[in-house]
C-alpha positions as CSV (number, residue, x, y, z in Angstrom):
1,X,-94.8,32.1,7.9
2,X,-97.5,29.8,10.3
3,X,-97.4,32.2,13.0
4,X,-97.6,35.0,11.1
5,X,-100.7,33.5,9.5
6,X,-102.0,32.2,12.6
7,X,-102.0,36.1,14.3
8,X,-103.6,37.0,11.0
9,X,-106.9,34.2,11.4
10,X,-106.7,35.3,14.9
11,X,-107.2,38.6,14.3
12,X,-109.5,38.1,11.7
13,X,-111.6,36.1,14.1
14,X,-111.4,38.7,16.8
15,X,-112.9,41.1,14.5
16,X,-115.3,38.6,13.1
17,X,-116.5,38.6,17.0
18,X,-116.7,42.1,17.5
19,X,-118.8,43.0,14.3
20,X,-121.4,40.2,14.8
21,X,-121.3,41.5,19.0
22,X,-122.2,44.7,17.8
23,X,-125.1,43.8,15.4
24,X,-126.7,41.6,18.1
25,X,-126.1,45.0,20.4
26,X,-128.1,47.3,17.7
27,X,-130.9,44.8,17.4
28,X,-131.6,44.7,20.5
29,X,-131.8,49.0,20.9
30,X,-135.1,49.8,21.8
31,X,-135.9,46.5,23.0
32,X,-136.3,45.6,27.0
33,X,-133.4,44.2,28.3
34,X,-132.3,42.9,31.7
35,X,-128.7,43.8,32.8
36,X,-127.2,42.1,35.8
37,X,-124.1,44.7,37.2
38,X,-121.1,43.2,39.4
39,X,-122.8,44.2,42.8
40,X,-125.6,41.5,41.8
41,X,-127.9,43.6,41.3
42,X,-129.8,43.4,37.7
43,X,-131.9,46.6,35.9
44,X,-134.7,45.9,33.3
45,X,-135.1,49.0,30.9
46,X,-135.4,49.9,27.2
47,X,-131.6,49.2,25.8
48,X,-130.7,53.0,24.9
49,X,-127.6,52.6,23.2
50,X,-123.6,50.9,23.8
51,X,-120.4,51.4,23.9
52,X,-117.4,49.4,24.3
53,X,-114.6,51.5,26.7
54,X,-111.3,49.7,25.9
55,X,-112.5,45.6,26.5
56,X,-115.8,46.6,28.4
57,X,-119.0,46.9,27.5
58,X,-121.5,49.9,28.5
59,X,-124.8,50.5,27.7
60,X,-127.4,52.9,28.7
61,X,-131.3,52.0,29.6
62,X,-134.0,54.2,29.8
63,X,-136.8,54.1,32.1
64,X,-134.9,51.6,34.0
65,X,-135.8,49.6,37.6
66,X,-133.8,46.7,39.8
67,X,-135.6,43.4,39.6
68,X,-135.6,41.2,42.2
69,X,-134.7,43.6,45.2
70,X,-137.3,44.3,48.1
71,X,-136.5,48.0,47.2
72,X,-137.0,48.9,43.5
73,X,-135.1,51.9,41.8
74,X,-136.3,53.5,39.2
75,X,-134.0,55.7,36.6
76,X,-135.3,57.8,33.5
77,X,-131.5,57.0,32.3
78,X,-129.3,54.9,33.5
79,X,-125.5,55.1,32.3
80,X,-123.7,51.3,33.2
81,X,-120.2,51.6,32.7
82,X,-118.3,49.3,31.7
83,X,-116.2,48.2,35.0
84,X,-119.5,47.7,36.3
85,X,-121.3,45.6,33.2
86,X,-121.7,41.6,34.5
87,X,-124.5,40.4,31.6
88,X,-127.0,41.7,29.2
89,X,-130.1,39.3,28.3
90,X,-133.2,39.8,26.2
91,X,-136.4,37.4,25.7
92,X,-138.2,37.1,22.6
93,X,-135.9,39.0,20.2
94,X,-135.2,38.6,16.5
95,X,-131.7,39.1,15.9
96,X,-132.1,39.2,11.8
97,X,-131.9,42.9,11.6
98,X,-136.2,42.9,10.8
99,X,-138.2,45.6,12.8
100,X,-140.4,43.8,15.3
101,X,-143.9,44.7,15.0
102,X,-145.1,44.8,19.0
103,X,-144.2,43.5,22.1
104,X,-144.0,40.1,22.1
105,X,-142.9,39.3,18.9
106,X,-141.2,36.5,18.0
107,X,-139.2,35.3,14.9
């Protein structure tokens, strides 16, 4: 009976995880976000959308460029698959599911 109940909170838990991962995800589309890829390498773009390919995370930005490279790319779209996702991070986001007003704003 406990480790039938404990696979059952676990679960739970793990879905708990995934939904609140996934509204922080569609707060931040539309937003500027900086995404650092496994080669080290990290994009700044407008968050176009997500998508989570068995346990990884993908996302797509538009108008896109590398930060912090003495040669800059730039991509109308660029598609990050998941193999290749390291870390997503945004500045001076609300995450309560309001519409931000303008650049800048803050909650």
């Amino acid at each position: 009976h406990g480790a039938a109940s404990g696979s059952q909170t676990g679960g739970a838990l793990s879905r708990l995880r995934h939904e609140r991962m996934m509204f922080a995800l569609s707060c931040l589309v539309g937003e500027i976000v900086d995404v650092q890829v496994r080669s080290g390498v990290t994009f700044r773009g407008v968050l176009h959308g997500c998508g989570i390919q068995s346990t990884d995370l993908g996302v797509v930005l538009k108008s896109a460029q590398s930060t912090g490279t003495k040669l800059v790319e730039f991509h109308h779209t660029l598609i990050i698959e998941g193999r290749d996702f390291l870390s997503l991070s945004a500045r001076g986001v609300c995450l309560d599911g309001s519409i931000s007003t303008g650049i800048g704003t803050l909650c």
